[in-house]
N, C-alpha and C positions, 0 to 999 in steps of 0.2 A: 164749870168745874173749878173748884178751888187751886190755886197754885201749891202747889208739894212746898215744903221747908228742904233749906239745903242740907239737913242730917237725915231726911230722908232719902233724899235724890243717892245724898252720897253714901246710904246703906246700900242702895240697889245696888249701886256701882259698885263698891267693896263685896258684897254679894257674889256677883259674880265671880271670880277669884277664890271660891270657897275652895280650896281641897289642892290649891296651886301650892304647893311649899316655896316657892321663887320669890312670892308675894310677899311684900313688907311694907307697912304706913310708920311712915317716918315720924309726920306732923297730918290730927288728922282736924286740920282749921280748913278755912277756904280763903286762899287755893290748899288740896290737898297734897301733899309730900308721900310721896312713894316708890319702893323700887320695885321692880317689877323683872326677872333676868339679869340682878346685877347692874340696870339701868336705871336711873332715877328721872320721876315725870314730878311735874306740878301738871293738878287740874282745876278746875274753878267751873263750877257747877252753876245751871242758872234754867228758868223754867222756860220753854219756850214757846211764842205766841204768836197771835195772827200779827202782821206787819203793822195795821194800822194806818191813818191818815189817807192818802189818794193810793197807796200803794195795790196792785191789781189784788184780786179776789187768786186765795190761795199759798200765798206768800205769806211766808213763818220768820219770826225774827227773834236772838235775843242780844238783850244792852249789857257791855260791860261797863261796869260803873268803875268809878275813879278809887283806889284803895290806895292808904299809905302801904301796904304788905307789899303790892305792886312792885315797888320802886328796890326792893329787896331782888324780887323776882325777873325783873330786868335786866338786873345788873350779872345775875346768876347766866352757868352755861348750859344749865339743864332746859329740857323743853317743857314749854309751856303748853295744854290744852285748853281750849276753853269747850265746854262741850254742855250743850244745851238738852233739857229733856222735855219727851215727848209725851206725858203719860196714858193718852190716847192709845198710843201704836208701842208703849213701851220700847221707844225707839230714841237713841242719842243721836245727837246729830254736833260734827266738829268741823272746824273750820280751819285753815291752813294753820300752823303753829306760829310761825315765822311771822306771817303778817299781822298776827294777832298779838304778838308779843312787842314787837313794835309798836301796835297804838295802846298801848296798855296807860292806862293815866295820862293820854292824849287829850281829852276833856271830861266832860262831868258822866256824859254816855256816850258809849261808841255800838254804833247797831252795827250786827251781821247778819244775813238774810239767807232764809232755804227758800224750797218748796215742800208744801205739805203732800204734794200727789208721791214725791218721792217717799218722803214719809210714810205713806198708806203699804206701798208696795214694799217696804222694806219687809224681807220676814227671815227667819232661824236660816243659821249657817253661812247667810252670805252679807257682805257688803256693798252699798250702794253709793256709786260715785258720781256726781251731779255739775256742774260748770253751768251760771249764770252770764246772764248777756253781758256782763261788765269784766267775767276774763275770772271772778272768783270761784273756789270751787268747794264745795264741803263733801263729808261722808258720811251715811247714815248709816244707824248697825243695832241692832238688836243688842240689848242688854246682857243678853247669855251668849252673846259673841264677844263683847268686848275685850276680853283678852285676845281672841285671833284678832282683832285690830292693831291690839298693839303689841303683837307678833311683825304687823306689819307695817312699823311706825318709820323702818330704815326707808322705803318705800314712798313716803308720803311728809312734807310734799313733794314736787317733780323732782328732778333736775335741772339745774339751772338753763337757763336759754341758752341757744347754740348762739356760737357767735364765730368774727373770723379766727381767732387763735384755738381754735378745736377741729378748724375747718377739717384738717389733713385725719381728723381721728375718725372722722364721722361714718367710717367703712372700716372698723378694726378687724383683721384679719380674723375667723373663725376657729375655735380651739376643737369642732367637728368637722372631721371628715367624712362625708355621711358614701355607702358603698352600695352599689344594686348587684347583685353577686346571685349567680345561679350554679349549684353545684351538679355535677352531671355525674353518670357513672353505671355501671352494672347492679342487678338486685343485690344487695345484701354489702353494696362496698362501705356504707359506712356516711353515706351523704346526710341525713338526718342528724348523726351524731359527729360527724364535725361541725354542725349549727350548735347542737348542743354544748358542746366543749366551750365554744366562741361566747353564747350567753350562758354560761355558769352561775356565774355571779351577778347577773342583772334581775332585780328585784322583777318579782312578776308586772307590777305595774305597768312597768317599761318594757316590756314585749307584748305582744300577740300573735298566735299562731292559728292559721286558719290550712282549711284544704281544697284544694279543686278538685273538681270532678266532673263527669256530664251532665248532671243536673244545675251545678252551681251557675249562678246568673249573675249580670250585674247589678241585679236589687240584692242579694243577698252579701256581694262584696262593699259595697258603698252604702248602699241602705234602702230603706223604702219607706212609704206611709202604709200603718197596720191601723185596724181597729182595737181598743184597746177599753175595756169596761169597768171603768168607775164607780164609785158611792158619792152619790154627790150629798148637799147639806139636807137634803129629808131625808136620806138614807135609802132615796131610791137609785136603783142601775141604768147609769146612763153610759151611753157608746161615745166615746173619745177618738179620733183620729190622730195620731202623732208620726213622728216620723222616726224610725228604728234605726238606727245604726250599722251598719256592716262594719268589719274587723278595720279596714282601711280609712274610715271617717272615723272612730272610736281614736286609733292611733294618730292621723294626723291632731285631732284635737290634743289629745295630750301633751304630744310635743309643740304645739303653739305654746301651750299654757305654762311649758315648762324649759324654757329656751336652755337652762344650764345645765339638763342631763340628757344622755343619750337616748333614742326611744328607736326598737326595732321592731318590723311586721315580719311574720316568717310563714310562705305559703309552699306548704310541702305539695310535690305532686303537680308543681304549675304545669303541666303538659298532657295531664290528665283532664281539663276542660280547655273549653275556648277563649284561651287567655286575653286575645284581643277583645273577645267580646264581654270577658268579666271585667275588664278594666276601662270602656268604655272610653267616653272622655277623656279619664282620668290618666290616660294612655301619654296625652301631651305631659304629663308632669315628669314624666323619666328624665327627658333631658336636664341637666345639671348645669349652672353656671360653673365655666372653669375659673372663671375670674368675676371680680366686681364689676358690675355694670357702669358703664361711664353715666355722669350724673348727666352731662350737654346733652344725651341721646335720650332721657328720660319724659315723658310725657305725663305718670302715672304719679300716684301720689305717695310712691315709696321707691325707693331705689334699694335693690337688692344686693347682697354679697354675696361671694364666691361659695358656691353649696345649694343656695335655692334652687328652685325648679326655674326654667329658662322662661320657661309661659305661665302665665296663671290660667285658671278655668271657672269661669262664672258656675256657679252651682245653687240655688237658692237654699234648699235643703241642708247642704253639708255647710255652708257658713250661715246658716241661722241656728245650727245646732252646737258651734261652736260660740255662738253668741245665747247662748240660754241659760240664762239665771239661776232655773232649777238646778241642773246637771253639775252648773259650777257650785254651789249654794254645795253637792252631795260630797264635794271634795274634800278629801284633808287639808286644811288651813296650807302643810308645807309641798302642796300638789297645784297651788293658785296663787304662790307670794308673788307671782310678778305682776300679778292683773289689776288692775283697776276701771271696773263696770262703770256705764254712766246709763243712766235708765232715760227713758224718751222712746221709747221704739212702740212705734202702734200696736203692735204685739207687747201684752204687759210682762211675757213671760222671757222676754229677750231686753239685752243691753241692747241700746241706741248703737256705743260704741265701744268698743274694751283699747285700754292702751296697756303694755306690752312692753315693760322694760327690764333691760338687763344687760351688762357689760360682755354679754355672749349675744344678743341680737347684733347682727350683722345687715341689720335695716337702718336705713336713712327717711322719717317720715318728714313730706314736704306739708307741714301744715301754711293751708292757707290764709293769706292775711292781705290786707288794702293793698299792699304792694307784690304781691305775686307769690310768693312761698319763703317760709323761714322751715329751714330745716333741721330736723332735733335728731341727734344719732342715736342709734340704739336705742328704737324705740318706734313697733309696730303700731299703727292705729289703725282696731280694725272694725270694720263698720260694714253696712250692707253691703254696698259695693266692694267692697276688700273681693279680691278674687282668690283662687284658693292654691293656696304652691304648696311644695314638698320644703320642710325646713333642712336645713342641715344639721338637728339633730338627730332626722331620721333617718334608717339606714333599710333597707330591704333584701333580706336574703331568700332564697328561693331551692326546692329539691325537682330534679332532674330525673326521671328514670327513662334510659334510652331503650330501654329492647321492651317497655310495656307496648302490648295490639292496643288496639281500639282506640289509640289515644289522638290529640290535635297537636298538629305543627305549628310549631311557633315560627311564624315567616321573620325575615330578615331582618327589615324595619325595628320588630319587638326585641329580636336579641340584639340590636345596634347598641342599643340604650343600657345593656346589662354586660359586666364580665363575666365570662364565661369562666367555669374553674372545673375540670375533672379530677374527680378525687379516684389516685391508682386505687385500681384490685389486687393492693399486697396481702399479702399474710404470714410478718416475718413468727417464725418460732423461736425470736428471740426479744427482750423487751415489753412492753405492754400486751402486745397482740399475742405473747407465749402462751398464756390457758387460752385462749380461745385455739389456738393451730393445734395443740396438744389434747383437745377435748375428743372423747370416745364417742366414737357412733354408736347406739344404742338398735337393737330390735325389739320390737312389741312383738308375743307371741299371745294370742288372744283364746281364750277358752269360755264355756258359758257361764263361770262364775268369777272370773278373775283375769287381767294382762298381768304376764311377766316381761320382766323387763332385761335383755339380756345383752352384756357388753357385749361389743363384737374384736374390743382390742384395737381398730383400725381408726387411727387418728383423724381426726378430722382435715387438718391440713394437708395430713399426706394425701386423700380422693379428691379434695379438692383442688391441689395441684395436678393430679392426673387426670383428673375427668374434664379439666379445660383444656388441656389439652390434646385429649379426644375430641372435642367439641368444635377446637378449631381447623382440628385436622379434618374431620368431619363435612364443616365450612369448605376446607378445600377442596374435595375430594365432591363433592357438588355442587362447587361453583355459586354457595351464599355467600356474597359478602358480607353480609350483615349479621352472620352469625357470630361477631367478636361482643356484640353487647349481649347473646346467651348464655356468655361465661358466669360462674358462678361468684357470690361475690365473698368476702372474710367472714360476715357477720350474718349470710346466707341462713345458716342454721344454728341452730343455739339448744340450751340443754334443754330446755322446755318444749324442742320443736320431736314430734315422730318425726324419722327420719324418712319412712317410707311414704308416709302419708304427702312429707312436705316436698321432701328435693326429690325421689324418683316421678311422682308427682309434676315437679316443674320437666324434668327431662325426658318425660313420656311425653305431654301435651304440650311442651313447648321446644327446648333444647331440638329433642329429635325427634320432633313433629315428622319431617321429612324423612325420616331415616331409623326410622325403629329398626326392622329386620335385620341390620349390620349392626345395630348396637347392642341387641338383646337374645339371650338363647330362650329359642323356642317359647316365648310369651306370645299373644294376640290379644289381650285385654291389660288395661291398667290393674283391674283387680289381682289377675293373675301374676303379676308381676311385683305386687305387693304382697301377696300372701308369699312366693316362692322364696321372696328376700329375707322374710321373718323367719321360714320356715327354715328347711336346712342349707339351701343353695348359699344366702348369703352374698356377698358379692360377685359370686360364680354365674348371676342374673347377667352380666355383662361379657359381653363377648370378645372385648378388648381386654389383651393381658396385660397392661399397665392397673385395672382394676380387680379383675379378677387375684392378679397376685399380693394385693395389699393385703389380701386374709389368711393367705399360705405363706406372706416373710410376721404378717402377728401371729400366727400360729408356733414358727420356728424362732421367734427371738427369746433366747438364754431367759432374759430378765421378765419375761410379760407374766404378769400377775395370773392366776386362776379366772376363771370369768365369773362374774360377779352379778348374783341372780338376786333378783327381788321381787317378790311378787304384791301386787294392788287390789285389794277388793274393791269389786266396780259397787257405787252403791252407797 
């Protein structure tokens, strides 16, 4: 195949940049001048080919040659690329800038060397990062990426090597404080929506919410291998094995890949399945470093900061899926600027190894060398063996409902690892929570062609403050103790809810399960008890005059509106 000319190469290149308004060609000679975000690059374009001479089978190289333009470009502080093309694989391939700009007019040709298998694999959306046996490293990239690349030029190349005078940095305190937080409480108190409040403002990316139940398992929380059917290249259906996701390996990958923002899991209802048994393994990750690990005590090939998880957990599945090329490739460029992929892994569809930087990692990687470990701060390298921790961006909040039947107990051990938080069952009539304490109980009066809808005048706050304390009196008066979590909660009913349907409902079949006949006049069915209330009894259904009177002081206050009918055609 013939060599491209460099007004072609450098169309492609300028090509891609179409529709970028940032983009500007300063000088368009070679090397090319341009600014790109208000930054200016020189590139220098050049075809790239088999290595040649004894060098092994597969090995790609291209020559800088010696230019008087050079000697301009040297002396300049903008960066220099020198960036080779592939037109096989439509694929560039560039080489550290730094060291590149240094040999520049160091003799008549200066060769720099990839591999073509890197080459082959590169494909749309991601970046491939490579390191040679001699310590050098390049990056291959699709042509219609080239702007995410140099999106991520601050990035590349490393940081300088660690040395003694950084020694004292190389565990910078963490600006997360990552929280395992279970809120607990009565139905209706409001536990769900203090989660809510907390992430307002957190981009959905950086949450996920999942729920337990008695079906849920630990394949479905962490993940599993599914079958999954394909079109392959004749266009016939073939059956794929991959391995799926749960909520919990989705979110840790995130927050690896994105050490500078905050990332939380939020599982409503944790007591509603077998939490030990949904969390598996994964169960060692609760625990938290409260401090930095001493490095003398270290064996492993990362020393962690205050927030990791205490143990890692070998998992093959959840760190090879955090190492997969596809998944990173499906990212937005500003959801993966800390990574840098090196391909090599017998699997073509995973990095060998990803390294992980950023002045918010609170990792010390010990890379090995002839003489035992040099160690780079701030700065994960992770690789198959990488075992899998909770970072300290992550934070895990959790809902509690204490007075649900049927549900599992969370033993001791599991709430060790978590703060406990009870959110009160207030409901002031003054401030935020006033329309809700102030909202009108409603009855549905049902006919064969239409519900009307009929105020009853009787605030919501006010039955709810007296029917808990029926409830508890109730409690005492039969020796429950545990009927203090049957109390009703603020957020219990709402306009949308029938009233009779929902809360006589919870206090026939549940509240006062035990004790219907002192709570209720003359009912023996739920139905009956629901029609009576719609109909003209009203809250006269209760046998307690703390309730019963809520509808005879709305009936007598001066000020209470007319009642206010509306009728629905069902249909």
């Amino acid at each position: 195949m013939d060599k491209l000319s460099w007004n072609t190469i450098a169309d492609k290149f300028i090509t891609s940049f179409k529709g970028i308004d940032s983009f500007r060609i300063k000088n368009k000679n070679n090397p090319l001048l341009f600014s790109y975000k208000q930054k200016d690059f020189y590139v220098f374009f050049r075809n790239i080919s088999h290595g040649g001479g004894d060098y092994p089978e597969g090995t790609t190289r291209v020559q800088l040659p010696e230019k008087t333009e050079f000697d301009l470009v040297k002396k300049s502080n903008i960066p220099f690329f020198l960036m080779g093309y592939d037109q096989n694989d439509d694929v560039f391939v560039c080489w550290e800038p730094q060291k590149v700009k240094k040999r520049l007019n160091e003799k008549g040709y200066v060769s720099f060397f990839a591999r073509k298998n890197v080459q082959n694999i590169t494909s749309n959306r991601y970046i491939v990062f490579s390191t040679l046996s001699n310590g050098d490293f390049f990056v291959a990239v699709k042509t219609a990426d080239i702007p995410k690349f140099f999106d991520l030029t601050d990035f590349f190349p490393p940081k300088e090597p660690f040395n003694k005078e950084t020694e004292e940095k190389r565990l910078l305190p963490s600006k997360f404080t990552p929280t395992q937080t279970i809120y607990y409480g009565v139905p209706g108190c409001g536990k769900s929506h203090e989660i809510k409040k907390k992430l307002k403002n957190v981009p959905d990316y950086n949450k996920i919410r999942t729920v337990f139940h008695p079906e849920y398992c630990n394949a479905d929380f962490v993940g599993q291998i599914l079958p999954e059917v394909n079109i392959n290249a004749d266009g016939r259906s073939i059956v794929e094995y991959k391995f799926k996701p749960g909520p919990f390996t989705e979110i840790v990958r995130r927050a690896y890949l994105n050490p500078d923002e905050n990332f939380y899991l939020v599982i409503e209802e944790i007591n509603r399945g077998n939490a030990a048994a949904i969390f598996g393994e994964m169960f060692q990750l609760l625990d938290r470093l409260d401090a930095d690990e001493n490095a003398d005590e270290v064996s492993s090939e990362h020393i962690y900061g205050k927030g990791w998880s205490s143990y890692g957990v070998d998992n093959q599945d959840v760190n090879a899926y955090i190492r997969n090329q596809v998944v990173i490739s499906q990212e937005k460029p500003e959801h993966c600027s800390n990574v840098t992929g090196s391909a090599g892994d017998l699997n073509p569809r995973l990095y060998k190894s990803m390294d992980i930087e950023s002045e918010n990692v609170t990792v010390t990687w010990r890379e090995k060398n002839e003489n035992g470990f040099t160690p780079k701060s701030k700065h994960i390298h992770f690789t198959a063996n990488t075992a899998i921790r909770l970072p300290p961006n992550l934070s895990i909040y959790a809902t509690m409902n204490t007075s649900d039947q049927n549900v599992f107990t969370l033993d001791n051990a599991f709430q060790r690892r978590w703060e406990m938080k009870q959110i009160p069952n207030d409901l002031k009539n003054t401030g935020d929570s006033a329309a809700q304490y102030h909202r009108t109980i409603k009855k549905v009066k049902k006919t064969e062609s239409r519900e009307e809808t009929i105020d009853t005048n009787v605030q919501w706050g006010d039955f709810r403050k007296a029917i808990n304390e029926v409830i508890m009196d109730s409690a005492q008066a039969n020796g429950l103790s545990s009927m203090e979590d049957k109390r009703l909660g603020g957020w219990f009913y709402t306009e949308s809810d029938n009233f009779a349907e929902k809360v006589l409902k919870y206090l026939w079949d549940d509240a006062f399960k035990f004790d219907r006949p002192n709570q209720f006049n003359d009912v023996t069915t739920l139905e009956e008890l629901v029609e009576k209330f719609n109909g003209d009894d009203g809250f006269n259904v209760f046998k307690d005059g703390r309730i019963s009177e809520l509808q005879k002081d709305s009936l007598t206050t001066p000020d209470t509106p007319a009642q206010n009918d509306t009728s629905v055609t069902n249909g």
